[in-house]
C-alpha positions as CSV (number, residue, x, y, z in Angstrom):
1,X,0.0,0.0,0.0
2,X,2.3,3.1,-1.0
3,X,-0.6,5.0,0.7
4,X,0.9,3.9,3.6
5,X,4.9,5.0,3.6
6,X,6.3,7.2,5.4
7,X,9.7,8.7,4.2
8,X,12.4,7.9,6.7
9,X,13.2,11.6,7.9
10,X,9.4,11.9,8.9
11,X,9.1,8.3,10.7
12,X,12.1,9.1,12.5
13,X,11.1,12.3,14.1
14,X,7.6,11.4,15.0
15,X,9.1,8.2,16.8
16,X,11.4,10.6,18.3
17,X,8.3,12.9,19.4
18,X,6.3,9.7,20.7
19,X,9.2,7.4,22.3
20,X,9.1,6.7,25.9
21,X,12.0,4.9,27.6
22,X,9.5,4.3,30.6
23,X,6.7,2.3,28.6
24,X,7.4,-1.0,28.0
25,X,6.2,-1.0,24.3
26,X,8.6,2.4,23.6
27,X,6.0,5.2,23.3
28,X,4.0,7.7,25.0
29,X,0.4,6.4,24.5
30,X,-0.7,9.3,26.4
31,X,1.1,11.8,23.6
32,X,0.4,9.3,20.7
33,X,-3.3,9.9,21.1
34,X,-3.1,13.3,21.8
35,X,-1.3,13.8,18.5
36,X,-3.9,11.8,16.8
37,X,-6.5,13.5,17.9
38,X,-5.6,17.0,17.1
39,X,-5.0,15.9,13.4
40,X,-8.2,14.1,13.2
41,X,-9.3,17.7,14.7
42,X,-7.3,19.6,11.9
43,X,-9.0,17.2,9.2
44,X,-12.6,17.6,10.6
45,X,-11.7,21.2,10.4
46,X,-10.8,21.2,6.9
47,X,-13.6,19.3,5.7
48,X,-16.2,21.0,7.6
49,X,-14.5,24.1,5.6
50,X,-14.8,22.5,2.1
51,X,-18.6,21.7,2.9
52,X,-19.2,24.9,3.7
53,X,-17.2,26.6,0.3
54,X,-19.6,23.9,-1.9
55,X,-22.3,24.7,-0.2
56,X,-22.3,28.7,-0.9
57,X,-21.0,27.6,-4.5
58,X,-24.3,25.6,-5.1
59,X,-26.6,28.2,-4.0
């Protein structure tokens, strides 16, 4: 799935952002979800935007 890749320089420094030497699977779930959410915030954000452009160009 090339979907799916993430270049090297961009894995590296969000596994740098989200490691955790005191969990025992190596990240910060706490900060992994908090990261998550804000860009699932970000994309509702955008779309909820591009509704409303479509929206004032069909009327």
């Amino acid at each position: 799935m090339e979907s799916l890749k993430v270049e090297k320089e961009m894995y590296d420094a969000i596994a740098q952002v989200i490691q955790s030497d005191d969990s025992p699977v190596g990240i910060d779930a706490k900060k992994t979800h908090i990261i998550i959410l804000q860009k699932l915030l970000q994309l509702e954000k955008r779309l909820d935007n591009m509704e409303q452009q479509l929206k004032a160009k069909n009327t």
